[in-house]
C-alpha positions as CSV (number, residue, x, y, z in Angstrom):
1,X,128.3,79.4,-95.1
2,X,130.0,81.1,-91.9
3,X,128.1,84.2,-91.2
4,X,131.6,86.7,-91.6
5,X,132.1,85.0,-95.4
6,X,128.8,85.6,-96.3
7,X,129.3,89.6,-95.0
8,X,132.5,89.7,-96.7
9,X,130.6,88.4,-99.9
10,X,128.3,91.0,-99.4
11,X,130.4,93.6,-99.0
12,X,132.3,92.7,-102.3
13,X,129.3,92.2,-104.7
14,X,128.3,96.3,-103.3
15,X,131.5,97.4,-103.9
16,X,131.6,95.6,-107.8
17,X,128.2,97.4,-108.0
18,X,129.1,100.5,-106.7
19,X,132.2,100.5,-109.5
20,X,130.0,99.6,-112.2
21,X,127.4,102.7,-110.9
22,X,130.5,105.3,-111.2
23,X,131.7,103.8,-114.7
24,X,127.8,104.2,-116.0
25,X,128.2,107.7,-114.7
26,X,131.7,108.3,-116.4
27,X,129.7,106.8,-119.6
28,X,126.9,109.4,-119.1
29,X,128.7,112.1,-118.9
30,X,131.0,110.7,-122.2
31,X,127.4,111.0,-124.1
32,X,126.7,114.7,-123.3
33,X,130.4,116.0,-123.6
34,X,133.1,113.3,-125.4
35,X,132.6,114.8,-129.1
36,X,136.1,113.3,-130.5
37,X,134.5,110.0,-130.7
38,X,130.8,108.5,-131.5
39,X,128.8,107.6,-128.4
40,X,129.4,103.9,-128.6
41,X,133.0,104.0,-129.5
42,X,133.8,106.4,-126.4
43,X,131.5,103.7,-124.1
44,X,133.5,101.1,-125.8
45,X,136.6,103.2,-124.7
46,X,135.8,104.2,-121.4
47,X,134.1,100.4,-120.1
48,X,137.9,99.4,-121.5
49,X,140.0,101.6,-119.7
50,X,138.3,100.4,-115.7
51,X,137.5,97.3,-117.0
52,X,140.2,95.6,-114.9
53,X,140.4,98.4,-112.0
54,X,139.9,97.1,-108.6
55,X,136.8,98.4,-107.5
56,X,138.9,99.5,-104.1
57,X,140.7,101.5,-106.2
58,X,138.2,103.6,-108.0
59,X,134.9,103.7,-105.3
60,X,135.1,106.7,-103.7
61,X,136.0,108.3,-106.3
62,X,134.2,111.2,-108.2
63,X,132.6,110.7,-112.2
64,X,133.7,113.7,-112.3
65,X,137.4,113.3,-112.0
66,X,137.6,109.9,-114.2
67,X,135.9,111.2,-116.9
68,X,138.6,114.0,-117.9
69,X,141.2,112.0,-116.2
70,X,140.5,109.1,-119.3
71,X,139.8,112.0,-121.6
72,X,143.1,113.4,-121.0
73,X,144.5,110.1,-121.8
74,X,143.2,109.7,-124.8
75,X,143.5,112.5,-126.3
76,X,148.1,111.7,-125.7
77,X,147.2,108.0,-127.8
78,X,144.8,109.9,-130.7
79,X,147.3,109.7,-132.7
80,X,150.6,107.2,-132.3
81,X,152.8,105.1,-134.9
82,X,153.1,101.5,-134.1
83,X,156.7,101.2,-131.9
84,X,156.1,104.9,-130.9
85,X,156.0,105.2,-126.9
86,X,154.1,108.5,-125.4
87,X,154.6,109.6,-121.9
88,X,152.9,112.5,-120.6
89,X,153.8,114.2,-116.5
90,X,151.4,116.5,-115.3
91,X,149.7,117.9,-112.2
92,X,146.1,118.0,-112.7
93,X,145.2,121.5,-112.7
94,X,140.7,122.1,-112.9
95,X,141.1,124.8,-115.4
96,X,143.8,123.1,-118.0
97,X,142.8,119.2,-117.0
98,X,139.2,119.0,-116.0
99,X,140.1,117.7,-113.1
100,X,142.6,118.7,-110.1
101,X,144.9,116.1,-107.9
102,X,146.9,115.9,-104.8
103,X,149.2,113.3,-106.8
104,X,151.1,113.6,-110.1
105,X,149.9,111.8,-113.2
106,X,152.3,109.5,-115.1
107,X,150.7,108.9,-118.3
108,X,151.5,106.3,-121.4
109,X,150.4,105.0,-124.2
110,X,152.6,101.9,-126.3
111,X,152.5,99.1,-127.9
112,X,151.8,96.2,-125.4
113,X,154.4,94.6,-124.0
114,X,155.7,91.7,-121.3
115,X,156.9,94.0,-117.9
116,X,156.2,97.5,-118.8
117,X,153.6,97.7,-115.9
118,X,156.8,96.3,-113.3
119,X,159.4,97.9,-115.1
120,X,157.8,101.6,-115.0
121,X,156.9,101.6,-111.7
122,X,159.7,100.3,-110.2
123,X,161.6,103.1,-111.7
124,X,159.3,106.0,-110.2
125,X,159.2,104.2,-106.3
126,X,162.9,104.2,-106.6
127,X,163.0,107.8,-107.8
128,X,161.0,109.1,-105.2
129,X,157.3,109.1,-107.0
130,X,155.7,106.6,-104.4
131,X,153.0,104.9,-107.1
132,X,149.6,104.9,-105.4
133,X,147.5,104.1,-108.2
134,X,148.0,102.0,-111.6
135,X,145.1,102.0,-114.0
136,X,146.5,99.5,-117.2
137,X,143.7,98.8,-119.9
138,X,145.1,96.5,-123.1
139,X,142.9,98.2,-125.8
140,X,142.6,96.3,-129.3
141,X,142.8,99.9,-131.1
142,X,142.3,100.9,-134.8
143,X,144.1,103.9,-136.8
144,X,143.6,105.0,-140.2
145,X,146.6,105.4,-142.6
146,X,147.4,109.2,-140.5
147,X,147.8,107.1,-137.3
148,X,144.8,108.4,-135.5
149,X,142.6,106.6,-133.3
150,X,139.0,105.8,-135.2
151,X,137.8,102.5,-133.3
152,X,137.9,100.3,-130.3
153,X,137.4,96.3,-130.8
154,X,137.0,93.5,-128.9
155,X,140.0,91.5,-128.1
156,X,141.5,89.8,-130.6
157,X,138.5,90.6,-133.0
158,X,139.9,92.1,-136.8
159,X,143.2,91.6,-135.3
160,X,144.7,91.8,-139.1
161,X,143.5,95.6,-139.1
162,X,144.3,96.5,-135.0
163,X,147.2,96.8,-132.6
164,X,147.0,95.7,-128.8
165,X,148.3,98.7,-127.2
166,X,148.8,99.8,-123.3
167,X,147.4,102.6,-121.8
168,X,149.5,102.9,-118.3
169,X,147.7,105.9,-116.1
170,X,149.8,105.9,-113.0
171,X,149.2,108.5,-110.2
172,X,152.2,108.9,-107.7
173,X,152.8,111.3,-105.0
174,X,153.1,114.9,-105.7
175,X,156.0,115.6,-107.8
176,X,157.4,119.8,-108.5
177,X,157.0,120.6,-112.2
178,X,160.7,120.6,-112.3
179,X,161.0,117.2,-112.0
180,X,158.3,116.0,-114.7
181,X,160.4,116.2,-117.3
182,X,162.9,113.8,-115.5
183,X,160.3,111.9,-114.3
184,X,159.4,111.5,-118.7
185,X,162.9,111.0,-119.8
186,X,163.2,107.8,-117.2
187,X,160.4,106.4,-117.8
188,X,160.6,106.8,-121.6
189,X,164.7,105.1,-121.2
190,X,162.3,102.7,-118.8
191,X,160.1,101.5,-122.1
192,X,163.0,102.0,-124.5
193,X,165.1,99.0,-122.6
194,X,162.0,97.1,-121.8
195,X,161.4,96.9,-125.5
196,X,165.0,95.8,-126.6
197,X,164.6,93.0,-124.4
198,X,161.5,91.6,-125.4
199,X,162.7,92.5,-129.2
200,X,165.8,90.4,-128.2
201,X,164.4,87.5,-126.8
202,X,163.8,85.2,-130.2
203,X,167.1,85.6,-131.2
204,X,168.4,85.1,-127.6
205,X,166.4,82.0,-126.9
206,X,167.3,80.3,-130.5
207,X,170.8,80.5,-129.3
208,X,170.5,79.2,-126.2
209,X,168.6,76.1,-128.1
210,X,171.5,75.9,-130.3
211,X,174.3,76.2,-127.6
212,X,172.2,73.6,-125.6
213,X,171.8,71.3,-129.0
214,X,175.7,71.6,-129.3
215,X,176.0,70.3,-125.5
216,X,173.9,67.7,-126.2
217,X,175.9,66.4,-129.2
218,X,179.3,66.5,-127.6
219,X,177.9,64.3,-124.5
C-alpha cells in the first residue's frame, strides 16, 4: 500500500473514532439528564439520530451542543399523527435551547418520504438560508394510541406496530427572527407538494402502463 493511502486511512479510522467518542459522550450526558425517556431508549435514540452523520461534520463539535440540539428535536416529534409534518425555526439561544449557534436551525419531523432531504434544502439555498449542515436519521418509531413517542426499534423490526419517520435537523446561515416564520411556511408548502407527488405516483404510473398497453395494441 502507497505510504499517502495508508495516512489517508489513518486519518479516517481517527476521525470515525473520534465521532463515535463525542456520540458516547452525548450518550453520557443523555443518562444523567434525558428524563423523557428510559436510558436505553434515549441511547437507542441518540446512536439513531448520528448514526449516518459524516464524522467531518460533527468532530469538532462540542457533547455539549448535540446533546440539547437532539433533545430539542425530540421533544417537536414526542407527539405527531401519522401524515402530520412538524417544522420548527429557531436561533439557538443557551438559556431557552441549551445550546447557542451562529446558524439558524430548520427542524422537522414526518413521515419518511422519496426527496424531502433535496426538496427542502433546495428551497432554503434558493431563499437565501445557505444550508451548511444536514443531519437526517430514518427512525423506526412507536406511539401509543395519544400519538406520543414511547420506543425506538430497529429497522424494519415490529413494523406492523411502527412508522419510519424523518427527522431533518438542518442548520443554515443566520436568519432574523422575522424571517422564521417564512422560512416554516415554505418549507411546510415544501413537504406538502413533496407528499402529493409521491401520493400521486401509483395512480400516475398505472396510467402510464395503461396508455402505453393501449399503444402497444394499436401497433
Amino acid at each position: 500500500m502507497a505510504p499517502e493511502l495508508d495516512t489517508l486511512g489513518q486519518k479516517r479510522l481517527a476521525r470515525q473514532q473520534a465521532k463515535e467518542a463525542l456520540v458516547d459522550a452525548v450518550v453520557e450526558l443523555a443518562r444523567s439528564r434525558f428524563r423523557e425517556l428510559d436510558p436505553d431508549r434515549s441511547e437507542r435514540l441518540l446512536r439513531d439520530y448520528f448514526l449516518r452523520v459524516s464524522a467531518d461534520d460533527l468532530v469538532g463539535r462540542d457533547a455539549t451542543e448535540l446533546y440539547p440540539a437532539a433533545v430539542r428535536h425530540w421533544q417537536l416529534g414526542r407527539q405527531r399523527r401519522v401524515g402530520e409534518t412538524l417544522v420548527r425555526v429557531y436561533n439557538p439561544q443557551a438559556g431557552e435551547d441549551g445550546w447557542q449557534s451562529r446558524y439558524t436551525v430548520v427542524d422537522i419531523v414526518t413521515d419518511d418520504m422519496p426527496f424531502i432531504v433535496e426538496s427542502v434544502t433546495a428551497y432554503l439555498n434558493h431563499h437565501d438560508a445557505e444550508v451548511r449542515l444536514v443531519i437526517h436519521p430514518i427512525i423506526q418509531v412507536e406511539r401509543d394510541d395519544a400519538h406520543t413517542l414511547v420506543d425506538i426499534h430497529p429497522k424494519l423490526e415490529d413494523a406492523d406496530k411502527t412508522v419510519r419517520e424523518s427527522y431533518m435537523h438542518i442548520e443554515v446561515s443566520e436568519q432574523l427572527e422575522a424571517r422564521h416564520a417564512d422560512l416554516q411556511a415554505g418549507v411546510e408548502r415544501v413537504l406538502a407538494d413533496v407528499r402529493a407527488a409521491v401520493e400521486d405516483f401509483p395512480s400516475m404510473h398505472a396510467r402510464c402502463g395503461e396508455i402505453a398497453e393501449g399503444l402497444d395494441m394499436r401497433g
